[in-house]
KOLDRENLUM-243804 format. One record per atom (N, C-alpha, C, CB): x, y, z. Coordinates in steps of 0.05 Angstrom, whole numbers, padded with zeros to 5 digits, always signed. Each point is the difference from the previous one (the first is absolute). Glycine has a CB too. Example, Ala and Ser with C-alpha at 12.3 -4.5 7.8 and 13.67 -1.06 7.14 Angstrom:
# residues 2
+00264-00114+00156 -00018+00024+00000 +00018+00024+00000 -00038-00023+00025 +00031+00044-00039 +00016+00024+00001 -00015+00022+00014 +00024-00013-00043 
This chain:
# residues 258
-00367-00178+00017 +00004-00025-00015 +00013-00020+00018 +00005+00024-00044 -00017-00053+00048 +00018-00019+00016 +00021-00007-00010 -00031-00013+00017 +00042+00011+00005 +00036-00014-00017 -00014-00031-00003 +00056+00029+00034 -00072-00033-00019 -00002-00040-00005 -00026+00001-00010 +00027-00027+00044 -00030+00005-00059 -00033-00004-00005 +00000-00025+00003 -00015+00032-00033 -00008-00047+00038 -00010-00017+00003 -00022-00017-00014 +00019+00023+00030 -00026-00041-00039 -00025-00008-00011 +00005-00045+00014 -00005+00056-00061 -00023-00053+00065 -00009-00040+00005 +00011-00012-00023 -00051+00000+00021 +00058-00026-00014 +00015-00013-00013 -00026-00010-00013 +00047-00007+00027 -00040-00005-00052 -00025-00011-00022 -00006-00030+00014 +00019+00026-00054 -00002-00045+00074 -00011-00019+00006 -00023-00004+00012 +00035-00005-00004 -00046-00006+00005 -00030+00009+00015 +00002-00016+00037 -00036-00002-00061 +00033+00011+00077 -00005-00002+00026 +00037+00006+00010 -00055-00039-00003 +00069+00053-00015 +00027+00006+00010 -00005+00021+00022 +00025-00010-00045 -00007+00015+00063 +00007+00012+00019 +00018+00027+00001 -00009-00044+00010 +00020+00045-00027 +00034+00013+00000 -00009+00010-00024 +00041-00032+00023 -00027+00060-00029 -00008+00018-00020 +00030+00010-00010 -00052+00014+00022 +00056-00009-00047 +00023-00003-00020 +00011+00030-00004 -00021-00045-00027 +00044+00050+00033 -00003+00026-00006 +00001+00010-00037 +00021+00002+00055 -00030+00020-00062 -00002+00007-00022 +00007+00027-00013 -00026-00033+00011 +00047+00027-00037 -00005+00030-00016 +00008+00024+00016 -00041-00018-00022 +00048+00017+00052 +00013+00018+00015 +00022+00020-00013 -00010-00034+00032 +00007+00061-00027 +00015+00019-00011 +00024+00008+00025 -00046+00018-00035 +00062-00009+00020 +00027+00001+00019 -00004+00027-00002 +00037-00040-00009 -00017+00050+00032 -00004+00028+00015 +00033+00008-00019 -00035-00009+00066 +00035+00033-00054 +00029+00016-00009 +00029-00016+00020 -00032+00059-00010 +00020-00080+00029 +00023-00010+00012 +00005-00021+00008 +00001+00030+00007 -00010-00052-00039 +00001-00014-00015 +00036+00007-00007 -00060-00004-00012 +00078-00020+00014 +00024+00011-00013 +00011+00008-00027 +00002-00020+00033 -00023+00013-00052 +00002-00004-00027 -00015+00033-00006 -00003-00064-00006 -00014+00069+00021 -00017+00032+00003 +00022+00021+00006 -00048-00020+00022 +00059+00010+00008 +00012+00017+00014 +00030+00003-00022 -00027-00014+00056 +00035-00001-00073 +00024+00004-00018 -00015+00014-00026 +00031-00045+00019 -00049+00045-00024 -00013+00020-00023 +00004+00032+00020 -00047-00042-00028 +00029+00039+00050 +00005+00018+00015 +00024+00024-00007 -00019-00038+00029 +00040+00025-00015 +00023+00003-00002 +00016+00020-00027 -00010-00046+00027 +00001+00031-00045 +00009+00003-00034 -00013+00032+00001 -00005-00059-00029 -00021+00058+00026 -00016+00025-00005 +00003+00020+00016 -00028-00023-00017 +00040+00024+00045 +00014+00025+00009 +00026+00003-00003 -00029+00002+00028 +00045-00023-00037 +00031+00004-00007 -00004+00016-00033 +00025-00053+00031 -00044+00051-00047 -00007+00009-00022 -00007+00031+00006 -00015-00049-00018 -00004+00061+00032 +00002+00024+00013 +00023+00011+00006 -00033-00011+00014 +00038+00008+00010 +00027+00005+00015 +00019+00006-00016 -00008-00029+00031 +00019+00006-00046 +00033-00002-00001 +00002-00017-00034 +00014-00007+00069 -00038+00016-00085 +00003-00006-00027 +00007-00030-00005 +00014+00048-00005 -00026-00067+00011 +00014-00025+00008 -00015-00021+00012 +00035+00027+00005 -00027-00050-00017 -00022-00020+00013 +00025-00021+00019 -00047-00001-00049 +00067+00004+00050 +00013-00007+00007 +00001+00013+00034 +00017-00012-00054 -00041+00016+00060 -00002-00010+00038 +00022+00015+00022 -00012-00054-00019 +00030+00025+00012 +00020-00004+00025 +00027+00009-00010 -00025-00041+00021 +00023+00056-00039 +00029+00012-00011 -00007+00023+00010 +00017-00022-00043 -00043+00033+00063 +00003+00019+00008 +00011+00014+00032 -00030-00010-00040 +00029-00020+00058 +00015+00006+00024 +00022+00025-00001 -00009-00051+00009 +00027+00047-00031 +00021+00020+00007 -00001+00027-00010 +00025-00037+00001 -00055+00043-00014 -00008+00019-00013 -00001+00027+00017 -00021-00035-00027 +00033+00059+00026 -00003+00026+00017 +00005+00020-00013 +00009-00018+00034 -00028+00041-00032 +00011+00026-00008 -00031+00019+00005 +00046-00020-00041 -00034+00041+00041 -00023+00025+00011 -00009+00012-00028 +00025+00017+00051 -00056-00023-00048 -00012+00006-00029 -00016+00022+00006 -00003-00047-00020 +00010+00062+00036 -00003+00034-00005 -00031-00005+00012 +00035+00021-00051 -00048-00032+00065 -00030+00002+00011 +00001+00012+00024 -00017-00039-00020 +00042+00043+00043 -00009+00007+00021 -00006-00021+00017 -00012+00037-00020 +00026-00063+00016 +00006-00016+00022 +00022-00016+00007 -00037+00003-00005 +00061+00012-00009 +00022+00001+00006 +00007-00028-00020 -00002+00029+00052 +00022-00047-00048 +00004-00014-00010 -00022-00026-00003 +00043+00026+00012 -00046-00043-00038 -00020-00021-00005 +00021-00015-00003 -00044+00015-00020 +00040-00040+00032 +00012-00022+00002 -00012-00028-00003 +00021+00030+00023 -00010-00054-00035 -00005-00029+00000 -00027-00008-00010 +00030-00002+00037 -00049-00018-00031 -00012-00015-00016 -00028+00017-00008 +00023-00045+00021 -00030+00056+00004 -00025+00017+00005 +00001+00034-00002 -00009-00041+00032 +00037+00042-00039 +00001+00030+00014 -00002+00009+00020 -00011+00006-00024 +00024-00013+00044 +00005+00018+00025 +00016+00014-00004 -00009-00025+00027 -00003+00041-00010 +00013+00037-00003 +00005-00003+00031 -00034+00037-00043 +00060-00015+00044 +00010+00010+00020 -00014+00027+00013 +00038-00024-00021 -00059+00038+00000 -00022+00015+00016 -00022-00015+00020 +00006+00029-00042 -00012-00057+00032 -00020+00003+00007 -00006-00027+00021 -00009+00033-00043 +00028-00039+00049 +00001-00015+00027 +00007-00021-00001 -00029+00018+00014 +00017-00034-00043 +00000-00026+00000 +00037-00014-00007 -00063+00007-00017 +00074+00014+00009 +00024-00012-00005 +00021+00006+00022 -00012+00002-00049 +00000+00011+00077 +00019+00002+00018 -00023-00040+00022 +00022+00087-00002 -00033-00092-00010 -00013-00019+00014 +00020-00019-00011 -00052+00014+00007 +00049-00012-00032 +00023-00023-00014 +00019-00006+00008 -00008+00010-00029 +00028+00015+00032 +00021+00001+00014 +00005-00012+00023 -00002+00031-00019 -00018-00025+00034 -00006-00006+00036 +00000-00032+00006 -00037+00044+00004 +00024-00059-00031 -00005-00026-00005 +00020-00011+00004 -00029+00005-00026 +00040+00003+00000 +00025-00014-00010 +00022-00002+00021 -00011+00016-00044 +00017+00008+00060 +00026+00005+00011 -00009-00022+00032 +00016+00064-00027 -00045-00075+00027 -00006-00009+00024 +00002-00025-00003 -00025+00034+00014 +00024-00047-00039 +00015-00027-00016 +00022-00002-00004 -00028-00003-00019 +00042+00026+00017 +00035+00001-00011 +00013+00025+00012 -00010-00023-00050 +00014+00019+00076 +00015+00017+00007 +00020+00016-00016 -00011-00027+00029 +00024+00046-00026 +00023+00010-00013 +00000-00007-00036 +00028-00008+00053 -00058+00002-00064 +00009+00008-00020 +00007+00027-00022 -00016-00038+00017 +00021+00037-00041 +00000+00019-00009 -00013+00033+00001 +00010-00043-00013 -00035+00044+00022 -00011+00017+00002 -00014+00007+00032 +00000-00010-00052 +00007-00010+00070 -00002+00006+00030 +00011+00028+00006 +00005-00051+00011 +00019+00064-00019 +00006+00025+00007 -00021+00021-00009 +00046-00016-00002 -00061+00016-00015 -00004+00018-00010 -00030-00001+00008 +00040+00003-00034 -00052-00013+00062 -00019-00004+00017 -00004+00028+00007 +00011-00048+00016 +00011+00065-00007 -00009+00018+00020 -00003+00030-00017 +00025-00029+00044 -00017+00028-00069 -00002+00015-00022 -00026-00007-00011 +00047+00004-00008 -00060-00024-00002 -00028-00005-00007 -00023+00007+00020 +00021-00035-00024 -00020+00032+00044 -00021+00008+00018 +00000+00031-00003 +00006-00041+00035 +00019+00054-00029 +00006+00029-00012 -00012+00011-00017 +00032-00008+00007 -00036-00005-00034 -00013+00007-00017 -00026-00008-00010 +00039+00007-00001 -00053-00029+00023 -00019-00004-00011 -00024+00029-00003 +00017-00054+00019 -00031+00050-00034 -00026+00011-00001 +00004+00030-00020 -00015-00024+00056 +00044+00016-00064 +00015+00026-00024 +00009-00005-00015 +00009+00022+00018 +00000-00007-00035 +00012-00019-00035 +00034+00014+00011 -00055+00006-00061 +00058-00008+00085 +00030+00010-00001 +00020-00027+00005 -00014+00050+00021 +00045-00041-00036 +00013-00027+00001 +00018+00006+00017 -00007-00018-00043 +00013+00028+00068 +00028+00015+00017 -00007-00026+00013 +00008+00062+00008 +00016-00068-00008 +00020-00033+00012 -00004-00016-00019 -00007-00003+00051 -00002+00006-00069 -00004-00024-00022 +00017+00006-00023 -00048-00009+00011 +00042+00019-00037 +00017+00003-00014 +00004-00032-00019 +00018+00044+00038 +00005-00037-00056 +00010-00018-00017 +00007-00020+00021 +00018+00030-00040 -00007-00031+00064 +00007-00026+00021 -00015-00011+00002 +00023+00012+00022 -00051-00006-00015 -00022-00021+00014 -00008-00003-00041 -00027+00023+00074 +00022-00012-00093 -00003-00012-00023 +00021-00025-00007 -00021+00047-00012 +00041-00048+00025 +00017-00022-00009 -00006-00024+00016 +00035+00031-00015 -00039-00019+00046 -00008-00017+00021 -00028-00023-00004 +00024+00043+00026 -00032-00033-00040 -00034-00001-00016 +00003-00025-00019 -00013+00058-00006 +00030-00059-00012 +00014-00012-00019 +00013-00022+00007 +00002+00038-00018 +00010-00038+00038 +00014-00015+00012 -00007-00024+00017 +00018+00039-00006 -00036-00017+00030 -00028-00027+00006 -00015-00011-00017 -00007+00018+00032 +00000-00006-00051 -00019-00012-00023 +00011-00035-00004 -00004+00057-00029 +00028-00049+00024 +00018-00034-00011 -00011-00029+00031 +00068+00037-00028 -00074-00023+00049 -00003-00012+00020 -00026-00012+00006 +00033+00027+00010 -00047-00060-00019 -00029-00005+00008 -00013-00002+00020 +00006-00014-00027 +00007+00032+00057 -00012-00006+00012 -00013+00037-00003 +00025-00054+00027 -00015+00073-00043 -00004+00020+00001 -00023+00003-00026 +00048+00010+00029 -00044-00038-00043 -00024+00007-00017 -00023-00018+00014 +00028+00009-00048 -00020-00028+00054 -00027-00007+00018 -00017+00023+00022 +00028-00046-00003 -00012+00065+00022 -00011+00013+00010 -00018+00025-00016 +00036-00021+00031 -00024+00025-00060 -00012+00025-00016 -00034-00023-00012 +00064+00037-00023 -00060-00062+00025 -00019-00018-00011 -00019+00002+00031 +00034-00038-00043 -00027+00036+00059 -00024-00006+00027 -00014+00036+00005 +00038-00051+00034 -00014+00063-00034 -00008+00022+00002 -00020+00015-00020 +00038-00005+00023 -00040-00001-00055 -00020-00001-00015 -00028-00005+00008 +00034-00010-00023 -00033-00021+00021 -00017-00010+00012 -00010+00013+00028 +00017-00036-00027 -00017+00045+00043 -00009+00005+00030 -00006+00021-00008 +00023-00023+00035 -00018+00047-00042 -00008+00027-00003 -00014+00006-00026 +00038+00010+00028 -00034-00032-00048 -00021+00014-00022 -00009-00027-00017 +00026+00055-00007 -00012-00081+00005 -00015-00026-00011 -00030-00008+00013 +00051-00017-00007 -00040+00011+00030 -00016-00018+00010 -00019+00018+00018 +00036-00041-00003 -00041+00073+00015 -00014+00009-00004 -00031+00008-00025 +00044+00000+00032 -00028+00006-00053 -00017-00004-00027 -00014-00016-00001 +00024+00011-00021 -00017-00037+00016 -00020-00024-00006 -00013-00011+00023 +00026-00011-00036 -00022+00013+00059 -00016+00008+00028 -00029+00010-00013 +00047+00018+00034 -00035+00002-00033 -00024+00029-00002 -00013-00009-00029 +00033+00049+00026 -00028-00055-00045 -00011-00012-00018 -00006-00024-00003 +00014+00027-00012 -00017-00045+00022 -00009-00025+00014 -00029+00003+00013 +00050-00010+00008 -00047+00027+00014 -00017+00008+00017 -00023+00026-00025 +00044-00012+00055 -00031+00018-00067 -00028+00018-00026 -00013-00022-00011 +00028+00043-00022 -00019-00066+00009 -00005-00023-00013 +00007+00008-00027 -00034-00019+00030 +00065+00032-00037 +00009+00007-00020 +00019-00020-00013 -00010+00041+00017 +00010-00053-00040 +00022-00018-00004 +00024+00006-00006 -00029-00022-00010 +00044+00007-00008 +00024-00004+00003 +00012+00039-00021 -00005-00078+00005 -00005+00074-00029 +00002+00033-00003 +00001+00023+00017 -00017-00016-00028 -00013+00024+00049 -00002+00008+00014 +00018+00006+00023 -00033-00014-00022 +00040-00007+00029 +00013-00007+00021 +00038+00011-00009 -00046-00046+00015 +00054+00043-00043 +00014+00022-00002 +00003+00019-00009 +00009-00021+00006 -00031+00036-00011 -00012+00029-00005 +00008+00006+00027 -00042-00002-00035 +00025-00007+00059 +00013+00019+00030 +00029-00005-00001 -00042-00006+00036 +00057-00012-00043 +00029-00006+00012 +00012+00022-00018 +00002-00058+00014 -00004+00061-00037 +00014+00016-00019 -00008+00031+00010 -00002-00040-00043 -00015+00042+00047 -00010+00020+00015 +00007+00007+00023 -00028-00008-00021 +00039+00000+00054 +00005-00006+00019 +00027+00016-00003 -00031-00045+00009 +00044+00019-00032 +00030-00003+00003 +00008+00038-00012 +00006-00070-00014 -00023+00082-00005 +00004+00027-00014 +00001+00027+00024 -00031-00024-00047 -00011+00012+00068 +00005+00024+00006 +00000+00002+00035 -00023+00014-00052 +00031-00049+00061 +00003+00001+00028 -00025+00004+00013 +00042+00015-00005 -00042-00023+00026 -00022+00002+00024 -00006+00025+00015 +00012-00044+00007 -00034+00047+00002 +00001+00019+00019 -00024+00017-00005 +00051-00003+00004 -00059+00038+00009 -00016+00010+00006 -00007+00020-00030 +00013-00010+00056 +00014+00016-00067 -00001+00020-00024 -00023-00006-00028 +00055+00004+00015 -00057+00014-00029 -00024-00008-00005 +00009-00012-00032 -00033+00038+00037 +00055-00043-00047 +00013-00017-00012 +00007-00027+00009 +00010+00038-00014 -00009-00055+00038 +00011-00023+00014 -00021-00016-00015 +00023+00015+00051 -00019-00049-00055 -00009-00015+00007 -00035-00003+00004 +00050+00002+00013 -00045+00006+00012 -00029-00002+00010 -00022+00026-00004 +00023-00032+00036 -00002+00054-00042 -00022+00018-00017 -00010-00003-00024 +00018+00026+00020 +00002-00039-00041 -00010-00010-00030 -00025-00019+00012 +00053-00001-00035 -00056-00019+00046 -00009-00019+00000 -00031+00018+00008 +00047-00040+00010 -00047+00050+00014 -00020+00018+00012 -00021+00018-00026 +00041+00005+00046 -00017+00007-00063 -00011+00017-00023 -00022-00021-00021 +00052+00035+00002 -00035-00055-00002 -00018-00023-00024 -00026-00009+00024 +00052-00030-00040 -00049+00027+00069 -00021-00018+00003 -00026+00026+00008 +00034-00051+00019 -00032+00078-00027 -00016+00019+00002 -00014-00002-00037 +00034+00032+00049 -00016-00047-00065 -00016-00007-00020 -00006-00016-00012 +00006+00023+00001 -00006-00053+00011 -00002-00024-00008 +00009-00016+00024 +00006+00012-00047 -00033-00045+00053 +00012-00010+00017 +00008-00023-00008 -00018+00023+00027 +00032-00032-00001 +00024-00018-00010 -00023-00030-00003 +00056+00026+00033 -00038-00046-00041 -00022-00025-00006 -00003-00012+00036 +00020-00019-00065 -00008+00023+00082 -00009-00014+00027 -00023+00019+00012 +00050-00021+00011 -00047+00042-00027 -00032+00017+00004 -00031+00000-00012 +00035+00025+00004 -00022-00049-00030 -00023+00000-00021 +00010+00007-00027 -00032+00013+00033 +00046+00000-00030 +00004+00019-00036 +00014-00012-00009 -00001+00043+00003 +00009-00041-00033 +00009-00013-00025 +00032+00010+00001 -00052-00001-00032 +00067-00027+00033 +00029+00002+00002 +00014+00027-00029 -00003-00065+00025 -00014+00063-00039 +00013+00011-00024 -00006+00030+00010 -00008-00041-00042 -00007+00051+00051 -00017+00019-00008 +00013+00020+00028 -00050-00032-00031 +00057+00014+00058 +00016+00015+00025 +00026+00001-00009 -00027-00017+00040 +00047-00001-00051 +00020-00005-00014 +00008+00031-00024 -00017-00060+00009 +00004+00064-00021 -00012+00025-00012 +00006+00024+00007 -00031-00023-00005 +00007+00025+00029 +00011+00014+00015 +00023+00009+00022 -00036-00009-00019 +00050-00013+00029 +00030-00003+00014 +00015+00025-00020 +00001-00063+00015 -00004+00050-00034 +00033-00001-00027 -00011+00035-00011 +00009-00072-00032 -00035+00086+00040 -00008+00026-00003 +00013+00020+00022 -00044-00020-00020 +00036+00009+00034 +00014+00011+00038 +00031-00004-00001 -00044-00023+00035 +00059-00001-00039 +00033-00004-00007 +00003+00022-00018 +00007-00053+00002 -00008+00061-00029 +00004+00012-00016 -00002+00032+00008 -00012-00042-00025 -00011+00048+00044 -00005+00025+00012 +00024+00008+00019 -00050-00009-00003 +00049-00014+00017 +00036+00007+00015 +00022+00010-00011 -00007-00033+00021 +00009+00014-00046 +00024+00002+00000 +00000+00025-00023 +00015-00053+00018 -00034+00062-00020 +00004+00027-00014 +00001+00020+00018 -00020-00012-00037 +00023+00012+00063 +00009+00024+00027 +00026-00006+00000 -00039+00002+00036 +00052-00014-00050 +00026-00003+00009 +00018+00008-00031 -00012-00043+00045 +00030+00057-00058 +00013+00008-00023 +00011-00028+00007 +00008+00058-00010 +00014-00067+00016 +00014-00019-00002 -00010-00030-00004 +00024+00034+00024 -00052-00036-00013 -00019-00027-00011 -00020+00001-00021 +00002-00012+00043 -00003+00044-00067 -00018+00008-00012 -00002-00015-00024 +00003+00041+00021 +00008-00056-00027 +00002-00023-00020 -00019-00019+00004 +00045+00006-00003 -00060-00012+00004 -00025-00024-00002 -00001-00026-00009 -00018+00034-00007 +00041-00032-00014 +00006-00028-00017 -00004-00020+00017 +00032+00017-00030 -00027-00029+00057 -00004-00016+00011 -00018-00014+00003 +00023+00017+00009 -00043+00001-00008 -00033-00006+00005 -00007+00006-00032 -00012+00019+00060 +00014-00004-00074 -00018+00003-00029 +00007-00024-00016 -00001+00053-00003 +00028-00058-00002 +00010-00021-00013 +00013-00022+00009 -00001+00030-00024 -00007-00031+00044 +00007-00025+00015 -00030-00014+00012 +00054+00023+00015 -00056-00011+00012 -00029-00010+00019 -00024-00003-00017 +00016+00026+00042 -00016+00003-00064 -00034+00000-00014 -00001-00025-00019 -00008+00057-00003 +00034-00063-00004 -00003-00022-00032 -00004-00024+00023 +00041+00018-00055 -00031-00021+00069 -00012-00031+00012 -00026+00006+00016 +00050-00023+00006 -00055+00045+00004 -00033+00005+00004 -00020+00004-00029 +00017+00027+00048 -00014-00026-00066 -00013+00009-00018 -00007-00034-00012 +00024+00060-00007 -00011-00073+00003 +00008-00033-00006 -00012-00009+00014 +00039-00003-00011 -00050+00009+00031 -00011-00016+00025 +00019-00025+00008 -00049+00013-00015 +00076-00008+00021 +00018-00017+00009 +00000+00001+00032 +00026+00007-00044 -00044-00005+00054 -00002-00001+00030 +00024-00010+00016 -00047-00007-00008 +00049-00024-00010 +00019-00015+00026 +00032+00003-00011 -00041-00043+00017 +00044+00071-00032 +00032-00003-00009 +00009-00013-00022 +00005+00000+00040 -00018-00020-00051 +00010-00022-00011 +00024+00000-00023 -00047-00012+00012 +00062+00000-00019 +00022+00012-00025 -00015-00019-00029 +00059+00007+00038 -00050+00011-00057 +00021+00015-00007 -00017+00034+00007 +00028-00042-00045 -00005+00047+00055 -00009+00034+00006 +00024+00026-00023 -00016-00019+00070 -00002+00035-00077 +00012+00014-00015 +00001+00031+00002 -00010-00038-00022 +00023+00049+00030 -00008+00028+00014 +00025+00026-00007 -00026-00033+00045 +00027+00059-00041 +00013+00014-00001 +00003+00024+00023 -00008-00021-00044 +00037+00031+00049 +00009+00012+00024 +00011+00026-00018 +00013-00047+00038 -00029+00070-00036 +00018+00018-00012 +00015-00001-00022 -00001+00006+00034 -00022-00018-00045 +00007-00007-00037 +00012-00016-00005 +00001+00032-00012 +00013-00050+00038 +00017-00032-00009 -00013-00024-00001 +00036+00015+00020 -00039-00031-00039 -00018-00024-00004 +00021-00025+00017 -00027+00018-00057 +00002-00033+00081 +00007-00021+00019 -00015-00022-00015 +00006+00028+00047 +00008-00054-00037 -00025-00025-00010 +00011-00019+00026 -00006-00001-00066 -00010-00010+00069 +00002-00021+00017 -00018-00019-00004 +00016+00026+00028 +00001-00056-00048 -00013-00024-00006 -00015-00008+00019 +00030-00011-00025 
């Protein structure tokens, strides 16, 4: 799908062509704050976003502690990157000590050097915007603005486009046959995408078949609500580009967004 369209202006022997009716992508800021809402609604029961910077605790999956807007975990790399960020913007802050303990533990759900200290330490930076700005860039670079990349380039719109992010952000990148780019791989073995020819609804379809397959290899993501009562009611609506009022449910809790 183009982000721009185009059509001749109705004057006759005009030159210059008007743009038109153009659909906004997921990073659109008015998109990218829907965005937002509908994984803080997952996550952390809540549409309230940015009350989640100071958010931390180990939800028993095996990647050690989940932390801040996106969930970074201390298993799994991305929240010793955070760290790395932050402490390279702000020296000596709060959680700079606890650099050489995170690397320690990356790639395990173990907490040795962490503990209730770095949970307070956590808390603490949280109050600090340059530490929520870095959890905001760091979002974006590792799982925003990849997504709608990659869905951009399918010719998937603004839905679409956070079907992979919500997806991305759940099951991470990489070779496993749960990541990212294996869901995606599984749907385009049964439906192609619209920059291939095929019907946005119908590859879309199939994505949210392949997502759902994942996350039933995992006990701790076996809940579906995200995608059944969330992603399918605005795919089923044919709400392609997001649009509000959106009405959806997370594990049996009713969201709205005027």
């Amino acid at each position: 799908m183009p982000v721009t369209a185009y059509a001749a202006t109705p004057h006759a022997g005009a030159q210059q062509s008007q743009q038109v009716a153009a659909a906004t992508g997921l990073d659109d800021p008015a998109k990218k704050e829907i965005a937002m809402k509908l994984v803080s609604s997952a996550e952390n029961s809540s549409l309230d976003w940015k009350a989640q910077y100071k958010y931390i605790e180990d939800i028993g999956d095996g990647r050690g502690y989940t932390a801040g807007i996106i969930g970074f975990c201390s298993g799994t790399h991305d929240m010793l990157d955070l760290v790395e960020l932050y402490t390279a913007r702000v020296p000596g802050n709060a959680l700079a000590k606890y650099l050489p303990a995170l690397r320690k533990v990356d790639g395990t759900d173990s907490h040795s050097g962490l503990g209730s200290g770095f949970v307070s330490a956590w808390k603490t930076a949280a109050k600090d915007t340059a530490f929520q700005t870095a959890q905001n860039d760091e979002r974006d670079r590792v799982y925003f603005d990849p997504a709608v990349k990659q869905g951009k380039t399918d010719g998937i719109g603004t839905l679409g486009q956070f079907a992979y992010y919500d997806a991305i952000v759940m099951h991470g990148d990489g070779d496993d046959s749960t990541s990212f780019s294996s869901i995606r791989k599984r749907a385009l073995a049964k439906a192609k995408t619209p920059a291939q020819g095929g019907n946005e609804t119908t590859y879309l379809n199939a994505f949210l078949d392949a997502r759902v397959w994942a996350m039933q290899q995992e006990e701790a993501h076996s809940d579906t609500s995200r995608v059944d009562t969330e992603q399918r009611v605005f795919l089923k609506a044919g709400n392609l580009n997001l649009n509000p009022p959106l009405d959806w449910k997370v594990y049996g809790d009713p969201f709205h967004i005027g």
